[in-house]
N, C-alpha and C positions, 0 to 999 in steps of 0.2 A: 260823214260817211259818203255824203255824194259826191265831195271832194276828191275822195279815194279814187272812187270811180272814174272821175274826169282826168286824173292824171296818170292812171291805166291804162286811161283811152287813148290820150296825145302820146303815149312813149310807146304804145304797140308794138311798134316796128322795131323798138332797142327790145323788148322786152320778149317779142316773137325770136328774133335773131341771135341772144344768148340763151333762151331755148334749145333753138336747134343746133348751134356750139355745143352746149351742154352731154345732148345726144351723139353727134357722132365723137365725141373723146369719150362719151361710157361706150359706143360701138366698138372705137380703134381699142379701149382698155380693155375688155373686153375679147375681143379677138385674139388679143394677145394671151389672154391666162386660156385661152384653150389650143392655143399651140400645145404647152406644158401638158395636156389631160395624161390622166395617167388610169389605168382602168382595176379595177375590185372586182373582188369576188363579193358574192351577198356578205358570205361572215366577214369579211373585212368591214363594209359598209355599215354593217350591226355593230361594229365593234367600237369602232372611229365616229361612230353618228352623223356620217359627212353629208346625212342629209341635213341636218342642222345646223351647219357648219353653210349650205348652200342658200338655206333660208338667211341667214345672217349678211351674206353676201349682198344680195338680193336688195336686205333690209338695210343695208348699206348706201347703196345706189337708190333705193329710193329716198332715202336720207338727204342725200348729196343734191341731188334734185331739189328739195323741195325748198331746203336751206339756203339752194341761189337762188329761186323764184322770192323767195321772203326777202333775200338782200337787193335785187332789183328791181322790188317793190319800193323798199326804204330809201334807195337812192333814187328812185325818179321823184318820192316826196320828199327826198330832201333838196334834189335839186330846182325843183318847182319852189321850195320857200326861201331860197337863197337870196 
């Protein structure tokens, strides 16, 4: 486990840096689906549950996140045991 840790620590700087890759393409992707906004009435929005549809989104993007934090965990330990 403390292995983990130490090879965390020496790749920081990869691991900081596709972080912040990460975020400004969900900023640019992002920006871009609100060009498109399109605007409802309440009974539309009741009807379509596009708040649920916004949560999904949402839960998407943190998804997408977390899933490359995990894979450039696994390659900096895999590239440390090579």
């Amino acid at each position: 486990m403390i292995d983990l840790f130490i090879i965390i620590y020496n790749n920081f700087l990869a691991i900081l840096f596709l972080i912040l890759l990460v975020i400004v393409f969900l900023y640019f992707l992002n920006k871009g689906s609100k060009d498109k906004k399109e605007s409802y009435t309440q009974k539309e929005i009741s009807q379509k549950n596009l708040y649920l549809n916004r949560i999904d989104i949402i839960g998407n993007k943190v998804q997408v996140i977390f899933i490359l934090i995990l894979v450039i965990i696994g390659f900096s330990v895999y590239m440390v045991f090579i």
